[in-house]
Residue frames as a rotation matrix with the C-alpha (Angstrom) as fourth column:
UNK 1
-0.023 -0.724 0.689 84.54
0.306 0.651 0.694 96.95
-0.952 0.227 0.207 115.54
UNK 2
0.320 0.406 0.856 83.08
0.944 -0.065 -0.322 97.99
-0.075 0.912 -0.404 112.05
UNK 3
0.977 -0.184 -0.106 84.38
-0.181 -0.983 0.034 101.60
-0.110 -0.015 -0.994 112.97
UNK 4
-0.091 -0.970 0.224 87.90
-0.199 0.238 0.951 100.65
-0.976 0.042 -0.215 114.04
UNK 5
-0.160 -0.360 0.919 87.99
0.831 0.454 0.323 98.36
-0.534 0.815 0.227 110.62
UNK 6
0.500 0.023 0.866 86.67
0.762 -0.486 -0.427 101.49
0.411 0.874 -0.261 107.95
UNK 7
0.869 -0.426 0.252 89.13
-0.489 -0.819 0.301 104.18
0.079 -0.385 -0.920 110.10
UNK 8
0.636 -0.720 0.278 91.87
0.305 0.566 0.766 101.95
-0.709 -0.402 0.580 110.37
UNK 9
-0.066 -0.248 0.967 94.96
0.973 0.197 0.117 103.72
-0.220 0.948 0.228 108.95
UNK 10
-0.206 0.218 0.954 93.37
0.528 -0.796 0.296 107.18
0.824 0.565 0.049 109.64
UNK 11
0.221 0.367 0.904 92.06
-0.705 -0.580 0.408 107.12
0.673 -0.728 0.130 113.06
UNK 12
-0.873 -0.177 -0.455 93.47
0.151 0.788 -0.597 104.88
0.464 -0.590 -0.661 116.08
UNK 13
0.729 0.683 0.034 90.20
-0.341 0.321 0.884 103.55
0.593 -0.656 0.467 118.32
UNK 14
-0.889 -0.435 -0.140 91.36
-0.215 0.669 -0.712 102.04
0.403 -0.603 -0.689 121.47
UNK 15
0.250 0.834 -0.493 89.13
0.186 0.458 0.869 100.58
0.950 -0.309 -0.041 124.21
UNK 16
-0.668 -0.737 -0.108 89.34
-0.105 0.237 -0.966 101.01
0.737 -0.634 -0.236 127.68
UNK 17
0.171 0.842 -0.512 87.33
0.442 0.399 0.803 99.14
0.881 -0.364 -0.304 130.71
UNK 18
-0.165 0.137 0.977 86.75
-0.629 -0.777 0.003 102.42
0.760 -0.614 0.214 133.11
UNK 19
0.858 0.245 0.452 85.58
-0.512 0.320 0.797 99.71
0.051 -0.915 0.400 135.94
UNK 20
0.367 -0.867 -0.337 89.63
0.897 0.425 -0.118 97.99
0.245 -0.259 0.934 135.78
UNK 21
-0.426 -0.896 0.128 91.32
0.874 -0.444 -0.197 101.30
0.233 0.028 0.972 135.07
UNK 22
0.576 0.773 -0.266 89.40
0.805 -0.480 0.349 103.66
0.142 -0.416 -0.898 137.18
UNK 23
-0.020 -0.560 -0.828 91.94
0.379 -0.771 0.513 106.35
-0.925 -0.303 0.227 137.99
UNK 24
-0.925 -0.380 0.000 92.09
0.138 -0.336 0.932 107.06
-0.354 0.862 0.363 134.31
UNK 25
-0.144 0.985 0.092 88.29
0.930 0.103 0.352 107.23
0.338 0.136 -0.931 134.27
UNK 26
0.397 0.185 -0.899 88.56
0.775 -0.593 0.220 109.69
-0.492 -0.784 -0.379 136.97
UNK 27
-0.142 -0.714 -0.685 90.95
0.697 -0.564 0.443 111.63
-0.703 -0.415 0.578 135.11
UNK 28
-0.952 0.103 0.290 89.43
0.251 -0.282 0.926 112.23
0.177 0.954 0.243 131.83
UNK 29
-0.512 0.859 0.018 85.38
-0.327 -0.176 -0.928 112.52
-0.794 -0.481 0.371 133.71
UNK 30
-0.578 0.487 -0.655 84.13
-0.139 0.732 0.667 109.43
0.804 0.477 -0.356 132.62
UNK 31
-0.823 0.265 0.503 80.84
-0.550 -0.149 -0.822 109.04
-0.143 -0.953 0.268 134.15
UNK 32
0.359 0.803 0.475 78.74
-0.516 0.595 -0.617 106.82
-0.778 -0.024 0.628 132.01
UNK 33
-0.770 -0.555 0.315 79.66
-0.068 0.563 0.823 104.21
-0.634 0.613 -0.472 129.53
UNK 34
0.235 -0.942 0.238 79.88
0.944 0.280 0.175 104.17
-0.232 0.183 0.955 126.92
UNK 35
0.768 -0.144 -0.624 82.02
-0.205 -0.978 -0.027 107.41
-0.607 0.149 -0.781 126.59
UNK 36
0.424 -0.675 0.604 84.27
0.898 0.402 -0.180 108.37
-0.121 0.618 0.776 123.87
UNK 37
0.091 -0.598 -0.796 87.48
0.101 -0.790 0.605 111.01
-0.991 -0.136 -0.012 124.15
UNK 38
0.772 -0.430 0.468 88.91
0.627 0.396 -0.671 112.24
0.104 0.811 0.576 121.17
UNK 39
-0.045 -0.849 -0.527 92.90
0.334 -0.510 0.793 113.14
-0.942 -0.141 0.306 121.72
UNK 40
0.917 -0.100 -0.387 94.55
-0.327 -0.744 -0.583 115.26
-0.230 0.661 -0.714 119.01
UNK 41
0.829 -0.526 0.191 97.42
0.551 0.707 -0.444 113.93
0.099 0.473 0.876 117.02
UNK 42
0.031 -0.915 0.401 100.60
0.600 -0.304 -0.740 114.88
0.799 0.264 0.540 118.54
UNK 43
0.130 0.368 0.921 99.23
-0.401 -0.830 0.388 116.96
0.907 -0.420 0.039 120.88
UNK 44
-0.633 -0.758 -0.157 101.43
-0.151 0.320 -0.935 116.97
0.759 -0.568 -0.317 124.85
UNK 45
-0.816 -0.378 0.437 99.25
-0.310 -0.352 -0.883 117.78
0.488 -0.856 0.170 126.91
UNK 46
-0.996 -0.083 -0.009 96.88
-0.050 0.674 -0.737 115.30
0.068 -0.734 -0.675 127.33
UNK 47
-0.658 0.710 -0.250 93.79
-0.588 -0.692 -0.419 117.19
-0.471 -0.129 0.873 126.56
UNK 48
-0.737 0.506 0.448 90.50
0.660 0.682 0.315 115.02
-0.147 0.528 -0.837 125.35
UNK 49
-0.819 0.500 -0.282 87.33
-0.521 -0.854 -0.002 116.17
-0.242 0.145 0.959 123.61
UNK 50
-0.645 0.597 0.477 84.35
-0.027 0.605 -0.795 114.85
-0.764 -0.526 -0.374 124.37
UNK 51
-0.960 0.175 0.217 82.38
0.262 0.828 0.495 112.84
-0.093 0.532 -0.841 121.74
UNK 52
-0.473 0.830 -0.295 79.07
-0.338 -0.480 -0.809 114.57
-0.814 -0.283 0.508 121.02
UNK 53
-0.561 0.330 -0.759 77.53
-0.760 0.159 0.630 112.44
0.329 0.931 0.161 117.87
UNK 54
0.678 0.734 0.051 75.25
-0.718 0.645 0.263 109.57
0.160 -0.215 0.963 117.31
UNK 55
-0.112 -0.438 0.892 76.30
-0.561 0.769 0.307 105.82
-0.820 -0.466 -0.332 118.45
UNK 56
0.965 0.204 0.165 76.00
-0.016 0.675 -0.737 104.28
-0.262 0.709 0.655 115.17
UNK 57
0.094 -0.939 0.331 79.45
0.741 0.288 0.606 103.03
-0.665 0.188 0.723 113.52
UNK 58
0.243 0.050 0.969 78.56
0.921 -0.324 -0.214 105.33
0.303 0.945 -0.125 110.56
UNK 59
0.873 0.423 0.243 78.16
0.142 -0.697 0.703 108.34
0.467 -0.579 -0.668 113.09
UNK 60
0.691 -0.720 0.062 81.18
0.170 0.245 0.954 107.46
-0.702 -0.649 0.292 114.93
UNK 61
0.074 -0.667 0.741 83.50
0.983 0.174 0.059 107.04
-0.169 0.724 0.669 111.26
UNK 62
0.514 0.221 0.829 81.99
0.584 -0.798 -0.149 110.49
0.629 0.561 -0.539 109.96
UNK 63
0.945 0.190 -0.266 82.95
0.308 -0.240 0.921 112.16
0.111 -0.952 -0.285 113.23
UNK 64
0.546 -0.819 0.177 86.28
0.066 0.252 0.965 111.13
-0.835 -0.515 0.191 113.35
UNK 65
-0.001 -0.589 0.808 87.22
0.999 0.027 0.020 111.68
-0.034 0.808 0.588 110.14
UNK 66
0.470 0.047 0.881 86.13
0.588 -0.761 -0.273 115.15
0.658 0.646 -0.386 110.26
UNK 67
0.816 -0.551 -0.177 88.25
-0.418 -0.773 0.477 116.05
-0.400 -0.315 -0.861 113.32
UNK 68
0.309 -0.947 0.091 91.21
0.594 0.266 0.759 114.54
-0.743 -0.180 0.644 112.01
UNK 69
0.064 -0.307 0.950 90.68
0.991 -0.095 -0.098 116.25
0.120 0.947 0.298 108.88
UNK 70
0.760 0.405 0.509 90.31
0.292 -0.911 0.291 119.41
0.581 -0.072 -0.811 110.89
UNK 71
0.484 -0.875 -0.018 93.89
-0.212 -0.137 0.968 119.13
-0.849 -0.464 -0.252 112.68
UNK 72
0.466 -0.767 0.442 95.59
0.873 0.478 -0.091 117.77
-0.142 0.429 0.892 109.72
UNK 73
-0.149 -0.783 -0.604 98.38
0.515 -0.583 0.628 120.58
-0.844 -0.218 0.490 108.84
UNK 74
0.848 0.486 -0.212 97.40
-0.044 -0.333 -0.942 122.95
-0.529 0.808 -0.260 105.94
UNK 75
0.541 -0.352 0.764 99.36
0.713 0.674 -0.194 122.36
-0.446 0.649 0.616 102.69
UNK 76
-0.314 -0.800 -0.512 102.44
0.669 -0.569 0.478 124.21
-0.674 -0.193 0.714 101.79
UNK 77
0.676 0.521 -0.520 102.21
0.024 -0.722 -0.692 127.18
-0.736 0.455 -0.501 99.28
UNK 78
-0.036 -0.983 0.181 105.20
0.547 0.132 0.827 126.06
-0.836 0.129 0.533 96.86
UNK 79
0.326 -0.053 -0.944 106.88
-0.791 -0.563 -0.241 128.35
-0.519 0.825 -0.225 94.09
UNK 80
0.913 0.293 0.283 106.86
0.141 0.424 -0.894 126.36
-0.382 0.857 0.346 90.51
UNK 81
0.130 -0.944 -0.303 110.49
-0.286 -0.328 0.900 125.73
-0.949 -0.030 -0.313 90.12
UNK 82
-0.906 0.064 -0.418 110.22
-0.270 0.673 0.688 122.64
0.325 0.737 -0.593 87.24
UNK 83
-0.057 0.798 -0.600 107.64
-0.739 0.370 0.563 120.40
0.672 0.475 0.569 86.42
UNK 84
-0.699 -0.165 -0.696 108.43
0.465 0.635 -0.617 117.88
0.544 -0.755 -0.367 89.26
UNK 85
-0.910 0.143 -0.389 106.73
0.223 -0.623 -0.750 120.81
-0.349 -0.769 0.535 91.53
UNK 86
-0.311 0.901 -0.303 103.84
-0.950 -0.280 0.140 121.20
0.041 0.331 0.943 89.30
UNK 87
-0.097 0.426 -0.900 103.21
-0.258 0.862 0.436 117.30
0.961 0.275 0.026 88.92
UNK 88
-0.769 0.021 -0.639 103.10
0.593 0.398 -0.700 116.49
0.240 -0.917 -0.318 92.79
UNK 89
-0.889 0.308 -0.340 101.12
-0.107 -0.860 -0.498 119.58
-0.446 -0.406 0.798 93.13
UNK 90
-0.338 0.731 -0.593 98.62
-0.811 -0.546 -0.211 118.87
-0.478 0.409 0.777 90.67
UNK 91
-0.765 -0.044 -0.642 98.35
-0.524 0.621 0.583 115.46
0.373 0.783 -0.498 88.92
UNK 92
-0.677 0.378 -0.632 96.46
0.441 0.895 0.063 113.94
0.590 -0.236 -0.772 91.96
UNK 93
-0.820 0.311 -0.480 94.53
0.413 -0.259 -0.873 116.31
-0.396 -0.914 0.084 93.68
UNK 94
0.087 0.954 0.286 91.08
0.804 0.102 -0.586 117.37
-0.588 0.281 -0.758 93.14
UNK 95
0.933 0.068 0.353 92.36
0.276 -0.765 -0.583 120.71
0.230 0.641 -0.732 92.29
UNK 96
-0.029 -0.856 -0.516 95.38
0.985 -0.112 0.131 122.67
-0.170 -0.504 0.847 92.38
UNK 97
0.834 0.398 -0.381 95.41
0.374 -0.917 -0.139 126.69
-0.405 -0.027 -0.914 92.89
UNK 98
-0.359 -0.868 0.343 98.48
0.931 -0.305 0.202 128.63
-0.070 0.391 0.918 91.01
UNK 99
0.810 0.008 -0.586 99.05
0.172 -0.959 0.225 132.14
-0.560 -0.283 -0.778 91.73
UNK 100
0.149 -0.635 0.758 100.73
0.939 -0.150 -0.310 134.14
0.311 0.757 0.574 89.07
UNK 101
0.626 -0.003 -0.780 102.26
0.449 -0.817 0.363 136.78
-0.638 -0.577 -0.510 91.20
UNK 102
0.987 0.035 0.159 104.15
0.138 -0.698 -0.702 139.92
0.086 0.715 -0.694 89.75
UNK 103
0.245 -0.953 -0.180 107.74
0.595 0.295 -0.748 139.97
0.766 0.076 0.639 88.99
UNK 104
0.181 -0.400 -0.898 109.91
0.970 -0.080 0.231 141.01
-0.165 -0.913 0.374 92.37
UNK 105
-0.874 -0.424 0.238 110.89
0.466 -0.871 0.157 144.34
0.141 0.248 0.958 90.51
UNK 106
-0.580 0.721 0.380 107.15
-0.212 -0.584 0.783 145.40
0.787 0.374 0.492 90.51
UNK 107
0.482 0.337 0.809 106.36
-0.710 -0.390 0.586 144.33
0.513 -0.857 0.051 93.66
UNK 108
-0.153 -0.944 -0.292 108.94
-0.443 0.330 -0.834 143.63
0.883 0.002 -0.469 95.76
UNK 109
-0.519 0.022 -0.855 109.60
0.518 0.803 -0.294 141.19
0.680 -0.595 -0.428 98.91
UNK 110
-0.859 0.509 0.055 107.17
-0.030 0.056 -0.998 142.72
-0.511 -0.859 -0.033 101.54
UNK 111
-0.133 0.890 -0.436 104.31
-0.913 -0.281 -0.295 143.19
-0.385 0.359 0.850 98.76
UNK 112
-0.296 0.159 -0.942 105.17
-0.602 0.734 0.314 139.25
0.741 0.660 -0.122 97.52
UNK 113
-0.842 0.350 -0.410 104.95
0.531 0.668 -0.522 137.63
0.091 -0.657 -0.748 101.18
UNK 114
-0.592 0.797 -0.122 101.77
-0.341 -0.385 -0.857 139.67
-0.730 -0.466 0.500 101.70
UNK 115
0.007 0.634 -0.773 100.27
-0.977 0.169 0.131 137.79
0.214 0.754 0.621 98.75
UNK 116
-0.402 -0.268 -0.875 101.90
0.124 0.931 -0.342 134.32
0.907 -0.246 -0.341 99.99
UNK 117
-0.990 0.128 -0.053 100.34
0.087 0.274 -0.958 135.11
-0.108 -0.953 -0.283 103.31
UNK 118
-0.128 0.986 -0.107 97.22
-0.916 -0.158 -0.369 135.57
-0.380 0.051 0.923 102.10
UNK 119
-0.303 -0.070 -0.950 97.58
-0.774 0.600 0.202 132.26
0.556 0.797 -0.237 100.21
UNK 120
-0.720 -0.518 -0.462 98.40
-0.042 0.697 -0.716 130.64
0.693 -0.495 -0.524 103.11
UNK 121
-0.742 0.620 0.253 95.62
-0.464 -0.203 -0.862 131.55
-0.483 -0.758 0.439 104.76
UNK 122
0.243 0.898 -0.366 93.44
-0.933 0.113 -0.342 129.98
-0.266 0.424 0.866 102.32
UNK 123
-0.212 -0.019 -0.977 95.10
-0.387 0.920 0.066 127.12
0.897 0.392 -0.203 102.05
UNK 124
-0.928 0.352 0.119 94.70
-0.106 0.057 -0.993 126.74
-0.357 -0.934 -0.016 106.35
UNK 125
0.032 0.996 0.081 90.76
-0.683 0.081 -0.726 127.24
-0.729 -0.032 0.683 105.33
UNK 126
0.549 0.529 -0.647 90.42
-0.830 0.439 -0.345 125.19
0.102 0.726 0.680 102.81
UNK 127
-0.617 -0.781 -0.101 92.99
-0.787 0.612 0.072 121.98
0.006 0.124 -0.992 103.86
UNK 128
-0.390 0.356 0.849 90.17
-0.548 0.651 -0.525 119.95
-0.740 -0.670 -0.059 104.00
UNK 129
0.605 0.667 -0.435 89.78
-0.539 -0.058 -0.840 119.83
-0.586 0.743 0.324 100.37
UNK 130
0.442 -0.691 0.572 92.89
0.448 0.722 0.527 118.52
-0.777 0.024 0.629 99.67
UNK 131
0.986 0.012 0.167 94.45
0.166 -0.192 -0.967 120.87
0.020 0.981 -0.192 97.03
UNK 132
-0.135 -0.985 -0.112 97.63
0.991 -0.136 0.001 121.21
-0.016 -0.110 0.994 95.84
UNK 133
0.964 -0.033 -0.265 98.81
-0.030 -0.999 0.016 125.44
-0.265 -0.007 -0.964 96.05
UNK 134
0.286 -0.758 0.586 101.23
0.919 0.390 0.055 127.07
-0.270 0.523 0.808 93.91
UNK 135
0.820 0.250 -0.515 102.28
0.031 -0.918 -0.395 130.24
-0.571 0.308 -0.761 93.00
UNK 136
0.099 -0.605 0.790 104.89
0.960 0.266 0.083 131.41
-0.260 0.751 0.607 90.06
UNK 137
-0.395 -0.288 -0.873 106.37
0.084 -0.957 0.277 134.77
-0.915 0.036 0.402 88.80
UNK 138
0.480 0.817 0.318 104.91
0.081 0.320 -0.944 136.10
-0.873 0.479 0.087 85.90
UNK 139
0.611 -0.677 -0.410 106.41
-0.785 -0.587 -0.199 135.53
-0.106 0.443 -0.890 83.01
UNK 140
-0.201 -0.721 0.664 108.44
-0.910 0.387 0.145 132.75
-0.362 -0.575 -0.734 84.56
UNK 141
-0.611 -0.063 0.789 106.49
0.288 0.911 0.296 129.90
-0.737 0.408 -0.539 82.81
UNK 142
-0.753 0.332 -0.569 105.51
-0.568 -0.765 0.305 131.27
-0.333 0.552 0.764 79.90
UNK 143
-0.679 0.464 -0.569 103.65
-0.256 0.576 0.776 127.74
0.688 0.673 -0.272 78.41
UNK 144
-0.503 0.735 -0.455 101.71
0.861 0.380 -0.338 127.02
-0.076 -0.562 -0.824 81.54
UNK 145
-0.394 0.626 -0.672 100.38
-0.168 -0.769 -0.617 130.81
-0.903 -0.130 0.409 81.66
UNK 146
-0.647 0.530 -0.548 99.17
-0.739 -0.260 0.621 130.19
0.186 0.807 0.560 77.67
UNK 147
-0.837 0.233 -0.495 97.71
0.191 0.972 0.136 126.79
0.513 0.019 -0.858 78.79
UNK 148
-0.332 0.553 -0.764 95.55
0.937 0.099 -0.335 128.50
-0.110 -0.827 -0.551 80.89
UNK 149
0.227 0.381 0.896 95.00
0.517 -0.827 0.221 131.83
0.826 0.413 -0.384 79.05
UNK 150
0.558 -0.250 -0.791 96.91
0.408 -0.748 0.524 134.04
-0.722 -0.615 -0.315 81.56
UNK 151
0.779 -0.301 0.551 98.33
0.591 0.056 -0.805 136.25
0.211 0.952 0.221 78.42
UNK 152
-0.042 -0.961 -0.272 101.46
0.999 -0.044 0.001 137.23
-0.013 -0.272 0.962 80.39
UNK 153
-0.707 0.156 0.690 99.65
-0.167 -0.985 0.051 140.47
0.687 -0.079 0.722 81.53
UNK 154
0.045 0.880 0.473 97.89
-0.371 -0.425 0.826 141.52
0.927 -0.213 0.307 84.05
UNK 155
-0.548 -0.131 -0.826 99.53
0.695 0.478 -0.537 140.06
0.465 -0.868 -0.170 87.62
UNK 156
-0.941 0.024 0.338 98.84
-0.105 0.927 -0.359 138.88
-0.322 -0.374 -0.870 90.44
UNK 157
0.134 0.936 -0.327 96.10
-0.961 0.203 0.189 136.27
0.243 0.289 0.926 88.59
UNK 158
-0.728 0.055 0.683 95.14
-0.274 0.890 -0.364 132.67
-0.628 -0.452 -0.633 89.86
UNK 159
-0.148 0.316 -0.937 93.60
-0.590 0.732 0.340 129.48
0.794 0.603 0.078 88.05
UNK 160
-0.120 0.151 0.981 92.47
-0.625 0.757 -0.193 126.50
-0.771 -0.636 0.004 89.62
UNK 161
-0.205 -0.119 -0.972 92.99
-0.906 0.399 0.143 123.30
0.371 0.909 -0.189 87.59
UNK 162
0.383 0.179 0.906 91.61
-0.300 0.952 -0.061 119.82
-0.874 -0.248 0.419 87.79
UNK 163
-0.304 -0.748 -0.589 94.22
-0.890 0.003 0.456 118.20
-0.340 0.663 -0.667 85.88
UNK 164
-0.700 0.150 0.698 92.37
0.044 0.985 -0.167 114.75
-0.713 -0.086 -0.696 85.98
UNK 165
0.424 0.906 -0.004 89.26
0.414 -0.198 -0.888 116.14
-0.805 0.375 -0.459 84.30
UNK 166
-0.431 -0.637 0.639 91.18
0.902 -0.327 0.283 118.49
0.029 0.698 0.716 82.03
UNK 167
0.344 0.931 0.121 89.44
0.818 -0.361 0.448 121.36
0.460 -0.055 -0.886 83.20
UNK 168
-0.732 -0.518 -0.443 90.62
0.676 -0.476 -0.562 124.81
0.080 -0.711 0.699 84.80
UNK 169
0.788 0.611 -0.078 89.04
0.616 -0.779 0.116 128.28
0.010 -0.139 -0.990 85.94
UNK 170
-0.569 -0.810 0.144 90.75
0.712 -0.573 -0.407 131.57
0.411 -0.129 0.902 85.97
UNK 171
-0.435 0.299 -0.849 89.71
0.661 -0.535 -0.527 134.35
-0.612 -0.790 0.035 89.07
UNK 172
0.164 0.170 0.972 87.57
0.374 -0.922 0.098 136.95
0.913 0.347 -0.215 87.16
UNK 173
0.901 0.414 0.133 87.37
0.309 -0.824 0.475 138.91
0.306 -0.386 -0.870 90.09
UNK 174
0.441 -0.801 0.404 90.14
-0.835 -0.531 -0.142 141.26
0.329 -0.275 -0.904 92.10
UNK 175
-0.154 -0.718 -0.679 93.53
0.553 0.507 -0.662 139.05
0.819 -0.477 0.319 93.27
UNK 176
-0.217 0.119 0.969 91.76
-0.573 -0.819 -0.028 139.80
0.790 -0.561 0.246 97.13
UNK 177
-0.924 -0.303 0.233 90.90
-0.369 0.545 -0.753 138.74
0.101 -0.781 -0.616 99.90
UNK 178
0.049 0.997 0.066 86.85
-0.178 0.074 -0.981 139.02
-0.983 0.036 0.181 98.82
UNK 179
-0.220 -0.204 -0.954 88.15
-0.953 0.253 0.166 138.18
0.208 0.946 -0.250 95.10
UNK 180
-0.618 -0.682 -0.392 89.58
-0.596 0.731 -0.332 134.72
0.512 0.029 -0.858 95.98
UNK 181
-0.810 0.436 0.392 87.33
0.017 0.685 -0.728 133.56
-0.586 -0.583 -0.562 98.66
UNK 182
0.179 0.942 -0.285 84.42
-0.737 -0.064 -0.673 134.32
-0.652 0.331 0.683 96.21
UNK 183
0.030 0.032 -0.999 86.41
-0.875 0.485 -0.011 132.46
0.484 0.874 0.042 93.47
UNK 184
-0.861 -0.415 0.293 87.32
-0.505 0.642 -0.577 129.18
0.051 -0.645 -0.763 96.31
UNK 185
-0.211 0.864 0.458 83.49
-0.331 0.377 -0.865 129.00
-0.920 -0.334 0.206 97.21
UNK 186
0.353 0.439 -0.827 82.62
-0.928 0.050 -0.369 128.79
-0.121 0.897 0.425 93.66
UNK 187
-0.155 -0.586 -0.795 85.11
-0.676 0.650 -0.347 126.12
0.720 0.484 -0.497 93.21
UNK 188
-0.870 -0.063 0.490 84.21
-0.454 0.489 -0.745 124.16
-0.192 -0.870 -0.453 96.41
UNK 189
0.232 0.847 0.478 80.53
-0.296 0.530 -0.795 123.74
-0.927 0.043 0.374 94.79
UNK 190
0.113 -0.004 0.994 82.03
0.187 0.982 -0.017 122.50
-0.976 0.187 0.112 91.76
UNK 191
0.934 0.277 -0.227 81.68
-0.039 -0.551 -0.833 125.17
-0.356 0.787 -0.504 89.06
UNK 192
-0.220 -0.880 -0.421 84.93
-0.019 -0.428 0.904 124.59
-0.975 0.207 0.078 86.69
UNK 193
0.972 0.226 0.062 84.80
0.057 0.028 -0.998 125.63
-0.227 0.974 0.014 82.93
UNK 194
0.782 -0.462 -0.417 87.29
-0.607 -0.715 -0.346 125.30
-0.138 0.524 -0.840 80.07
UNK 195
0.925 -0.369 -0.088 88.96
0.337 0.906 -0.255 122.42
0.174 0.207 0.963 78.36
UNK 196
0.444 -0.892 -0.086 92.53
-0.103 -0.146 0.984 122.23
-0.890 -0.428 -0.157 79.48
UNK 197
0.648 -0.573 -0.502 95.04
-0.551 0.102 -0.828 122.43
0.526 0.813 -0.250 77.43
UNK 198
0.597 -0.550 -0.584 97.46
0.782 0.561 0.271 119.41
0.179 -0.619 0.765 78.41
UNK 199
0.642 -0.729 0.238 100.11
-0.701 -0.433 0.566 120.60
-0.310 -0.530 -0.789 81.22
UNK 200
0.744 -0.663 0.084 103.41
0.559 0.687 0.464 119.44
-0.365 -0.298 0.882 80.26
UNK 201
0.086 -0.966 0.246 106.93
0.982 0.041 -0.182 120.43
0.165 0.257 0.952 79.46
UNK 202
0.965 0.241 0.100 106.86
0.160 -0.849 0.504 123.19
0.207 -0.470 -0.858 81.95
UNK 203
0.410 -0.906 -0.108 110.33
0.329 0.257 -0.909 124.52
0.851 0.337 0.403 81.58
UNK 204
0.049 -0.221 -0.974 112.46
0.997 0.076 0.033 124.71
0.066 -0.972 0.224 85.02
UNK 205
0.933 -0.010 -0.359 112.25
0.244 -0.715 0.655 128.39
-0.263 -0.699 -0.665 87.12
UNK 206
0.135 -0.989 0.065 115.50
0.456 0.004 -0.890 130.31
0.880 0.149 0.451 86.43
């Protein structure tokens, strides 16, 4: 009961009594009690995954929160049209990543989605952190890139900002695939330097 109540909202619990509704015992190989499935949100086809923690409520919460947080969907990669797109993206979340990719003339549309797919891949790994992801031409906001010492040289560069703290980082290493995940880990154990300069009056994307 104490599980259900601190998952409620996040995880459904049901109950079911395997000695009424035996055929559904049978179908899922329930052979001792108490057993516990866990289904996948959304998911047709019925499949369960068997329950392999401790029997405390605490055990049981932790559990379940981390698969749901391990199906949730991984967070879009959005381009920084206006400031609407930067506040949703960044006001509430622990962090938010912003890719300052290189203007379309200098590397054009198969060399930008091959940076946005790499993004995307790191947001997929990392959705469990909850960040917002962002990316912008350079150039394109000229007052966020000084806010953050990107001196409108040197694409494709990335920041990570905790806008709550006032705090950001900027990638020293290569815009890579062993760049980025070095800078991510860093940021996952906590390491941000550098007073923010407030974010605001981020004029709109032409």
């Amino acid at each position: 009961a104490r599980a259900a109540t601190e998952l409620k909202g996040k995880v459904k619990l049901g109950v079911v009594d395997a000695t009424v509704h035996q055929q559904l015992a049978q179908r899922y190989g329930v052979q001792g009690f108490p057993t516990i499935k866990f289904f996948q949100a959304g998911r047709k086809d019925g499949q369960a995954e068997d329950y392999d923690g401790g029997r405390t409520a605490n055990d049981i919460v932790a559990w379940a929160l981390d698969k749901a947080q391990a199906n949730i969907p991984a967070p879009e990669v959005l381009e920084i049209i206006n400031q609407a797109v930067l506040d949703d993206n960044c006001a509430d979340k622990p962090l938010c990543i912003i890719s300052f990719l290189p203007n379309i003339l200098d590397c054009q549309s198969a060399c930008r989605n091959k940076h946005i797919k790499m993004l995307k891949d790191f947001a997929e790994n990392y959705k469990r952190n909850s960040w917002g992801w962002l990316w912008v031409e350079g150039f394109r906001q000229p007052k966020l890139e000084e806010s953050v010492g990107i001196g409108g040289f040197g694409y494709p560069a990335q920041v990570a900002i905790n806008a709550r703290k006032g705090k950001y980082a900027v990638l020293k290493g290569s815009f890579s695939q062993t760049g980025i995940s070095s800078f991510l880990k860093e940021l996952s154990a906590g390491r941000l330097t550098s007073p923010l300069v407030p974010l605001k009056d981020v004029p709109e994307g032409k």
